[in-house]
C-alpha positions as CSV (number, residue, x, y, z in Angstrom):
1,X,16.4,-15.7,19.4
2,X,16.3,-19.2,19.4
3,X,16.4,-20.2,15.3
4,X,16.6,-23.7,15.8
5,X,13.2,-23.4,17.9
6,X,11.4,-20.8,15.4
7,X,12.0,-23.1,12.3
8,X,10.3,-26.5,14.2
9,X,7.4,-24.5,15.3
10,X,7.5,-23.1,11.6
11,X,7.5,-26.7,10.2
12,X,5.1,-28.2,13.0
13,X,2.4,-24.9,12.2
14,X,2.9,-25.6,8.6
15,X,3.3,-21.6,7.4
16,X,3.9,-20.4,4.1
17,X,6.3,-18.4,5.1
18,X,7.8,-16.5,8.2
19,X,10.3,-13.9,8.9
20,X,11.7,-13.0,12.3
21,X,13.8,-9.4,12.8
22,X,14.6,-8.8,16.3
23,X,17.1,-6.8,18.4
24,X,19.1,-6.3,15.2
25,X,20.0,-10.1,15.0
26,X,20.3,-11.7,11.8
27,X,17.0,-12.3,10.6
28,X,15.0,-15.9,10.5
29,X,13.4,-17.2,7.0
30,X,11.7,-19.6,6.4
31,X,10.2,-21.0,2.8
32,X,9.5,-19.2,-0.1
33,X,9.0,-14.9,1.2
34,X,9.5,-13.3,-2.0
35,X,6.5,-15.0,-4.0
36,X,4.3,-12.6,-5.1
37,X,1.0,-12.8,-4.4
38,X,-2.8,-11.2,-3.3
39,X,-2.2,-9.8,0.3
40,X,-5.9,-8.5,1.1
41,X,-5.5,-9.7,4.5
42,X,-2.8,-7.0,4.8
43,X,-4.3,-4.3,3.0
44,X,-5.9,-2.4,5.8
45,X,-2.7,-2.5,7.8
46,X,-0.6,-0.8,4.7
47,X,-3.2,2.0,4.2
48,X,-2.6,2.7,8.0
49,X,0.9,2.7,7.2
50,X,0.1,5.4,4.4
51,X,-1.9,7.6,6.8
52,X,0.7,7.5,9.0
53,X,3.7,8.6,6.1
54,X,1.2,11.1,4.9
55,X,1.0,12.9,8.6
56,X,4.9,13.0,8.4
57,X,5.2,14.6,4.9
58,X,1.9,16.7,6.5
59,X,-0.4,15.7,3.2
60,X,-3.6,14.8,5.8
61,X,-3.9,14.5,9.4
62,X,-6.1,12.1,11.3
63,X,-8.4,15.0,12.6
64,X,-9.2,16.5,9.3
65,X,-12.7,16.4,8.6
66,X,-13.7,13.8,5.7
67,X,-15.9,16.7,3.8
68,X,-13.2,19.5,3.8
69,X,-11.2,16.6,1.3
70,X,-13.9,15.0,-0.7
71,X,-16.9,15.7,-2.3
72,X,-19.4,15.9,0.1
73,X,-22.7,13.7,0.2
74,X,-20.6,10.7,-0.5
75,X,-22.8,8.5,2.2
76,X,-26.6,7.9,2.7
77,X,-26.4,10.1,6.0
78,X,-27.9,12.6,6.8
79,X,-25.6,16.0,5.9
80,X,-25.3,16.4,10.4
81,X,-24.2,13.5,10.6
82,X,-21.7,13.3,7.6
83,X,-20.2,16.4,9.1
84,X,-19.0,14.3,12.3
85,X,-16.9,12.0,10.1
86,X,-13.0,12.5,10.2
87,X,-10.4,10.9,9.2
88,X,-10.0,9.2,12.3
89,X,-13.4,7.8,12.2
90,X,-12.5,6.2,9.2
91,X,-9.4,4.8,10.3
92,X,-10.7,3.6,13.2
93,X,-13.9,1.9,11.1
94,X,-16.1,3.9,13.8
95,X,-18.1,5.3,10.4
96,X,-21.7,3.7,12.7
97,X,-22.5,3.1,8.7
98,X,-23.1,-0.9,6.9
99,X,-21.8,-1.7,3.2
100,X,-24.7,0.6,1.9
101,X,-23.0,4.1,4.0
102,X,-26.4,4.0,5.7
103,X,-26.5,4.8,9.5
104,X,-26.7,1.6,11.2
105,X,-25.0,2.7,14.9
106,X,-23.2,5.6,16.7
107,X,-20.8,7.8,14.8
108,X,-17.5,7.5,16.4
109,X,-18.5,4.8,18.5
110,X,-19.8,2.0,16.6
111,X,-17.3,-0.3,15.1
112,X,-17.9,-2.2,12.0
113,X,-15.5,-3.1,9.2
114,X,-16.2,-2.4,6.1
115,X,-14.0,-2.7,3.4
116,X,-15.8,0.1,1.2
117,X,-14.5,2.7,3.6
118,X,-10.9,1.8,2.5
119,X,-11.6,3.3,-1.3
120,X,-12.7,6.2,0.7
121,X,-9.4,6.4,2.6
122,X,-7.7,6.2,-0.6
123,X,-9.5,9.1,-2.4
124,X,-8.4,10.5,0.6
125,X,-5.0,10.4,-0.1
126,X,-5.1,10.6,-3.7
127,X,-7.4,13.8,-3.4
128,X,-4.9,15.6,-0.6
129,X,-1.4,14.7,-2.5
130,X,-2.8,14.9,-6.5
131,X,-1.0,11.9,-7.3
132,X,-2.1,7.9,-7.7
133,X,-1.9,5.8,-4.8
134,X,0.9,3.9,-6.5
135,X,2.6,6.7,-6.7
136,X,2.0,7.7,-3.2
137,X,3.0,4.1,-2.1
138,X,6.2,4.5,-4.1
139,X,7.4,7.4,-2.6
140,X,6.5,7.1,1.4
141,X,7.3,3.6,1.3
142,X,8.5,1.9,-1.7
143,X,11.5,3.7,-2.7
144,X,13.2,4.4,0.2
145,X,13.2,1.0,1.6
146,X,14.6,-0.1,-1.7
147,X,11.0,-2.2,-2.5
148,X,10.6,-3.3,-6.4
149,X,7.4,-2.0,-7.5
150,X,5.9,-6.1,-8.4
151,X,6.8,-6.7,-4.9
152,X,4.3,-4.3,-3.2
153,X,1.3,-2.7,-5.2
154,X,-2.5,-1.4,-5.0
155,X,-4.4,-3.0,-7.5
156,X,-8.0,-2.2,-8.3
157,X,-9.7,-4.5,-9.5
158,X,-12.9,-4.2,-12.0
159,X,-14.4,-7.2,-11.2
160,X,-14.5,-7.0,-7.2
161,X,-14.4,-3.0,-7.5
162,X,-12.2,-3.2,-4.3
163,X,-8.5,-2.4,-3.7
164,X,-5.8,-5.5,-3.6
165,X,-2.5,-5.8,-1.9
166,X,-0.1,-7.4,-4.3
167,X,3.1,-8.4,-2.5
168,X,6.0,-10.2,-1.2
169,X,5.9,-11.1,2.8
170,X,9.8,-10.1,2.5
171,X,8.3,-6.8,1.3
172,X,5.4,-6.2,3.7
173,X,8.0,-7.5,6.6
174,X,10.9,-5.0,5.5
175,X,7.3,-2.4,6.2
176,X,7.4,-3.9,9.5
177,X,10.9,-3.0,10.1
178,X,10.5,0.4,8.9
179,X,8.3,1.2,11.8
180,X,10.1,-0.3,14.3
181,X,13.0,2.3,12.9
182,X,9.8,4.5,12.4
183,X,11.7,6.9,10.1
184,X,9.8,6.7,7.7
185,X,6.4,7.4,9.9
186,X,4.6,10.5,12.2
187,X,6.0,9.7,15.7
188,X,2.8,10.6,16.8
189,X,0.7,9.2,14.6
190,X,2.6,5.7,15.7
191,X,1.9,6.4,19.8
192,X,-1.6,6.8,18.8
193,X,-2.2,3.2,17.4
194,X,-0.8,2.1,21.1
195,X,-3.6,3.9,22.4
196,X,-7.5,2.3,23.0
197,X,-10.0,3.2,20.3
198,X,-12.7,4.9,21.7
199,X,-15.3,2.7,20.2
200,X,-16.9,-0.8,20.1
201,X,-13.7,-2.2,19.6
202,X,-11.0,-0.4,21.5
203,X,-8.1,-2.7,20.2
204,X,-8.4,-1.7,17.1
205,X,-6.8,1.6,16.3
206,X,-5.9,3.2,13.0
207,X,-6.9,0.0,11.1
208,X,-4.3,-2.3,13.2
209,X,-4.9,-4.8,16.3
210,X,-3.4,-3.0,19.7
211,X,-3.9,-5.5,22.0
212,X,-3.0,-9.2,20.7
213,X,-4.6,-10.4,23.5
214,X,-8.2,-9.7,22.9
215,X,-7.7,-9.6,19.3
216,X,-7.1,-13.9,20.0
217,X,-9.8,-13.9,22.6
218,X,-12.4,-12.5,19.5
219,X,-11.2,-15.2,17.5
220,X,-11.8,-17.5,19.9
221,X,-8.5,-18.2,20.3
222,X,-6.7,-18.6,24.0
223,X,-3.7,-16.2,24.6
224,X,-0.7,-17.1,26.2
225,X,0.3,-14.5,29.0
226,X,4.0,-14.5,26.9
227,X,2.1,-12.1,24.5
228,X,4.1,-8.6,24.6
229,X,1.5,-6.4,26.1
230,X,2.6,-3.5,23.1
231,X,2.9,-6.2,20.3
232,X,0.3,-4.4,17.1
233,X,-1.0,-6.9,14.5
234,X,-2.0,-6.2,11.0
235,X,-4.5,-8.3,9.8
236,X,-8.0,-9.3,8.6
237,X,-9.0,-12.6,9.1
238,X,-6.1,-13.5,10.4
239,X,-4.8,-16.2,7.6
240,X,-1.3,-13.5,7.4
241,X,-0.4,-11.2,9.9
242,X,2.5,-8.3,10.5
243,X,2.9,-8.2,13.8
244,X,5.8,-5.4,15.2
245,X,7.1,-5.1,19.3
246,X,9.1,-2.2,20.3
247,X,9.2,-4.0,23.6
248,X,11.1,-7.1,22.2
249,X,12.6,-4.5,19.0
250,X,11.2,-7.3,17.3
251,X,9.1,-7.5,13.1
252,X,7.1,-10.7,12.4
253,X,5.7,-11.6,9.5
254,X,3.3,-14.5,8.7
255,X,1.8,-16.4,5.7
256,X,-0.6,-18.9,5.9
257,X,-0.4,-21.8,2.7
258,X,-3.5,-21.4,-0.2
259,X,-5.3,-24.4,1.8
260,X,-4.3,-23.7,5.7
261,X,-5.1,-26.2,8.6
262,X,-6.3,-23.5,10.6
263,X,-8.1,-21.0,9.1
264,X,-6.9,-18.3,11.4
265,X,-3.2,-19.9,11.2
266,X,-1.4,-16.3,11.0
267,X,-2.9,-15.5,15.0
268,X,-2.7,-19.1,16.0
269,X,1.1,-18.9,15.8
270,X,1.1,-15.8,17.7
271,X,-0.9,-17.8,20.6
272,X,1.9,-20.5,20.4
273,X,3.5,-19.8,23.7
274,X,6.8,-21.9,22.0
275,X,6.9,-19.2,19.9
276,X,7.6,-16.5,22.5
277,X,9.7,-18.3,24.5
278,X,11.8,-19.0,21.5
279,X,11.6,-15.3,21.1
280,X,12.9,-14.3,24.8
């Protein structure tokens, strides 16, 4: 790893943070990582990281079917077609329902996200272990990576009636390092995300980004063939990413500032072929 590199292209790509693990090396910081602050961007990738600590302490697995957890006729479909929905489905976002839980596509095929379908996931987990979701963060995650609970907490919030990610980036990267280790994790609930989605949107599996590549290419964003072909991306819009490569043992963790250049600046780093070369 080339630190002097990393922390010009850091500078030059103007990042609120970044932190760099790989191959056991001492890790590269730069700025401020232990600011405390909204993380929705993340969110969907940390409640994939739940699913997959809550197949290892076997509290839910992906297959289960939504209905045999929680209280059925949650969705405007039609009681068939509720019945198809697993856990997967929702983890995938392959529901085929819009914002409403209408049907607006193909069950199991038809990918849309939809951020309602994250409270859903949570009941899920609240409803199978009988405990909080802060709770459930605290002991799959928090706890034994030695977290502080301000540094990484589910928030709902009244006004938005949504989740929120409150966090550090040095929290949500030492995440990214426990699943490189994946101790903490279902082995094969981890060589499933690697695997294509079969839906709309194949590269997106168990609510992270499997293939970088067209990930970047859906943002309109070029890709550098540097890319590791295994690299997995959490991330919404892309303004912050976690981004973890067994092929290169390597954790990366991005923040964009409050007013980025680029409003996709998080996946625009990870297109910088600099970046990878600094890497190799």
């Amino acid at each position: 790893m080339d630190q002097f590199a990393i922390h010009r292209i850091a500078e030059a790509a103007q990042v609120d943070a970044l932190l760099v693990d790989q191959r056991s090396e001492h890790s590269f910081v730069f700025a401020d990582t232990a600011r405390v602050s909204d993380r929705d961007d993340l969110l969907p990738g940390l409640i994939g990281m739940l699913f997959a600590a809550g197949e290892k302490h076997l509290f839910v697995e992906r297959w289960d079917a939504v209905n045999h957890i929680v209280q059925p006729e949650w969705t405007k479909l039609s009681k068939w077609d509720e019945a198809k929905l697993s856990v997967e489905t929702l983890l995938d976002m392959t529901t085929g329902m819009d914002s409403d839980l209408a049907l607006a596509g193909n069950i199991g095929h038809s990918h849309t996200y939809e951020p309602v379908i994250l409270e859903k996931l949570v009941e899920i987990l609240e409803t199978q272990t009988a405990q909080p979701i802060d709770e459930i963060l605290a002991s799959w995650l928090r706890d034994p990576l030695g977290i502080e609970p301000e540094h990484c907490q589910l928030i709902w919030d009244e006004q938005t009636s949504r989740w929120r990610l409150s966090a550090s980036m040095d929290a949500i990267h030492q995440l990214g390092i426990a699943m490189l280790d994946a101790a903490l994790f279902d082995g094969s609930y981890l060589m499933a995300m690697r695997e294509p989605a079969q839906s709309s949107s194949p590269h997106f599996r168990l609510l992270w980004w499997n293939d970088c590549r067209a990930l970047l290419e859906e943002r309109g964003i070029a890709p550098p063939s540097s890319v590791p072909g295994d690299l997995l991306v959490a991330t919404l819009s892309g303004r912050e990413c976690l981004a973890i490569s067994g092929e290169l043992d390597l954790a990366l963790t991005i923040s964009a500032p409050g007013q980025p250049t680029e409003p996709h600046l998080a996946l625009e780093l990870l297109a910088s072929p600099l970046l990878w070369e600094a890497l190799s």
